[in-house]
C-alpha positions in Angstrom: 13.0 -2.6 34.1 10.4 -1.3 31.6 10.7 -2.9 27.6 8.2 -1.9 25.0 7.4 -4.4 22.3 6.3 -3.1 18.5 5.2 -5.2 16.0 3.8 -4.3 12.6 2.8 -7.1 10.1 4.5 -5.7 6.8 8.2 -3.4 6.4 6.4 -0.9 4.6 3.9 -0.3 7.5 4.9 2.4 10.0 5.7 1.9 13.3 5.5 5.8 15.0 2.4 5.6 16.2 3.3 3.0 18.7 6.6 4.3 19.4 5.0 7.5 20.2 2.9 6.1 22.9 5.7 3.8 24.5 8.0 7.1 24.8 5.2 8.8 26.5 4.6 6.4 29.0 8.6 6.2 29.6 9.8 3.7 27.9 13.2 4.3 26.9 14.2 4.0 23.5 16.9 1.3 24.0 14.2 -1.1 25.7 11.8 -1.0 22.9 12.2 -4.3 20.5 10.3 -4.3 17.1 9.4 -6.6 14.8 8.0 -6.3 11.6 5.8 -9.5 11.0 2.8 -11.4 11.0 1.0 -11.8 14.2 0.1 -15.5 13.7 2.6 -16.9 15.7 5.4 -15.9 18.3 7.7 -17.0 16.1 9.4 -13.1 15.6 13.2 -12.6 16.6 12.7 -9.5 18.8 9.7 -11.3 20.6 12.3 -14.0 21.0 15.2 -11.3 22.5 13.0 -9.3 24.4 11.9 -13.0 26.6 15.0 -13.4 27.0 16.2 -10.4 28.4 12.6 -10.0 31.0 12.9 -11.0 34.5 10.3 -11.5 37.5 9.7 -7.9 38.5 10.4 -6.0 34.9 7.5 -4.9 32.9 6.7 -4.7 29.1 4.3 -2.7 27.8 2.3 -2.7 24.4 0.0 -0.1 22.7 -2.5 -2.8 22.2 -2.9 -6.5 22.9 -3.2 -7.4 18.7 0.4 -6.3 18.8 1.2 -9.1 20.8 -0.5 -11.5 18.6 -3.4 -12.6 16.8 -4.0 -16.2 17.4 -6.0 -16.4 20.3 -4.7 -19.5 22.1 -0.8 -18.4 21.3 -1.8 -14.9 22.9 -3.3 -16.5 26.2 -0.2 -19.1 26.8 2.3 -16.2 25.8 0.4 -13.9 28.8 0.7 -16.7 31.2 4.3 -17.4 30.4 5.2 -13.8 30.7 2.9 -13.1 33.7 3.4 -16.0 35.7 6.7 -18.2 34.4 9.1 -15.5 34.8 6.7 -13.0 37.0 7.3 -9.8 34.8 4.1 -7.7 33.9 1.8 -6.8 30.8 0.6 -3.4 30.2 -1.6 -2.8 27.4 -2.1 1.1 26.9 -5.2 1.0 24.6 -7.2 -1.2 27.1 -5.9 0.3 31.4 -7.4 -3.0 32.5 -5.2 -5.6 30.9 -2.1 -3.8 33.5 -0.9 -7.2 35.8 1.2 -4.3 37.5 -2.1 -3.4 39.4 -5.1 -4.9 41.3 -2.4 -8.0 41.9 -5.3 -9.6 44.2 -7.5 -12.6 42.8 -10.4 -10.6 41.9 -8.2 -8.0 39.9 -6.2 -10.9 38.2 -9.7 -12.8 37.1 -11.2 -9.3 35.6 -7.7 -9.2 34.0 -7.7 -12.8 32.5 -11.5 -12.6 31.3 -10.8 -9.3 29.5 -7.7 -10.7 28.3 -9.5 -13.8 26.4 -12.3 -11.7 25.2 -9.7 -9.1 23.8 -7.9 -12.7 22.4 -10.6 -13.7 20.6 -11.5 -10.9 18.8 -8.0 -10.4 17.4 -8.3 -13.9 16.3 -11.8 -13.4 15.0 -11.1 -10.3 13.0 -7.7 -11.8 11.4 -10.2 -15.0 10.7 -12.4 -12.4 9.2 -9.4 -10.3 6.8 -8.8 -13.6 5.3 -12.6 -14.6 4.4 -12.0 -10.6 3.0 -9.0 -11.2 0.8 -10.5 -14.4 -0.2 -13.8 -13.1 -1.6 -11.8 -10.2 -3.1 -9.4 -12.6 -5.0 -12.3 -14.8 -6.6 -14.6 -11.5 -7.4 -11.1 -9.8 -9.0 -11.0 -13.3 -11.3 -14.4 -13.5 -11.8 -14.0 -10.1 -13.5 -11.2 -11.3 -15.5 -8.3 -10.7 -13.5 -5.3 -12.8 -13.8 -3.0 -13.8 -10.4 0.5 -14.9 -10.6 3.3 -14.8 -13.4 2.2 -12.7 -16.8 1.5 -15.3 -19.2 3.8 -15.6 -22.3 2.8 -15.7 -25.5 4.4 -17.3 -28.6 4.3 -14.3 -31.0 4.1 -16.3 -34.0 1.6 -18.2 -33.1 -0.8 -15.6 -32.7 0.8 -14.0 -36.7 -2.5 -15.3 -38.9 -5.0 -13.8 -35.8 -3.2 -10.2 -36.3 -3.4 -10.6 -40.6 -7.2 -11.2 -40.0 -7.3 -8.0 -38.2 -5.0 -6.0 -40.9 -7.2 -7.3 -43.6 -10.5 -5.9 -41.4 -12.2 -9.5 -41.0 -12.1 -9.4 -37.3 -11.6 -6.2 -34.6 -9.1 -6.0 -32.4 -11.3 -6.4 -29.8 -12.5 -9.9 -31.2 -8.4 -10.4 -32.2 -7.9 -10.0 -27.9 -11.0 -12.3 -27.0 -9.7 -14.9 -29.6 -6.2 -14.9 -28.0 -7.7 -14.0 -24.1 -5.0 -11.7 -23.7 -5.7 -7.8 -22.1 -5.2 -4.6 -24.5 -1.5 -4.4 -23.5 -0.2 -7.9 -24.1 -2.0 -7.6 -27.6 -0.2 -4.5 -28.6 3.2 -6.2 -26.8 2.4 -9.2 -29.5 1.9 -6.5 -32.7 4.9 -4.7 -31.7 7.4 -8.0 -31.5 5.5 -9.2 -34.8 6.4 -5.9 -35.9 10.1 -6.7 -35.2 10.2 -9.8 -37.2 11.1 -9.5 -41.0 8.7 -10.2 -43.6 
């Protein structure tokens, strides 16, 4: 029997493009499990169903071997499991020579493997590299100012002889926002609830 396995890392991101090319190479729709999350571990409950349904002789096929994962070691003992515990093969439609289907002789399975842990690697090394990314773009965003995590609250009243400063013209508004370190909107948030209280 032929599965297809999808997997996307987020809900919002969209699947068709590998469903697409598991239809075309006759997949049925009925065999094809997805699962939408991370590829850092095989810990995914379609991943999970579709082992347990495979047996020596059946076949999944992916659209490209990052689907499968991207930890490099998890990816190699997941092949092997597949591959040679229960004797099913691996067909990864973006690279023809990672298909166990063909060249079953030892030559044909080394090229396989070899490919298979360069291919590994660089799905680790470029998940290893979108982190450093994220990473360098969270420090540069606060760097610039920008805040992470729950807005900060402010005690309106506190902030009362800061805004009377600026009515009576001793200080800007600008120099009122630096003085409290809040952005343009939570400083006219605080003038509108002083606004609310009575005088």
């Amino acid at each position: 029997m032929i599965f297809g396995y999808i997997r996307v890392s987020t809900r919002e991101q969209n699947t068709d493009r590998q469903l697409i090319a598991l239809k075309e190479y006759g997949v049925l729709p009925e065999n094809i499990l997805t699962d939408k999350q991370s590829g850092k571990d095989f810990n995914r409950p379609n991943y999970k169903r579709l082992l347990k349904r495979i047996h020596k002789g059946d076949c999944i096929v992916i659209k490209s071997i990052d689907r499968l994962g991207r930890n490099y070691k998890d990816i190699i003992k997941q092949w092997q499991l597949i591959t040679k515990d229960k004797g099913a093969d691996i067909i990864v439609l973006d690279m023809p020579i990672l298909n166990t289907s063909l060249n079953k002789d030892l030559i044909g399975t080394l090229i396989s493997d070899i490919v298979l842990q360069l291919l590994s690697y660089v799905a680790e090394n470029e998940r290893i590299n979108i982190r450093q990314r994220q990473a360098e773009g969270i420090a540069a965003a606060k760097e610039r100012g920008v805040r992470f995590g729950r807005p900060q609250t402010y005690d309106v009243n506190k902030y009362a002889p800061i805004f009377e400063k600026v009515k009576n013209k001793e200080i800007t508004q600008k120099e009122a926002m630096f003085e409290i370190g809040c952005c343009p909107s939570t400083y006219y948030r605080i003038k509108r609830e002083l606004n609310k209280i009575p005088a």
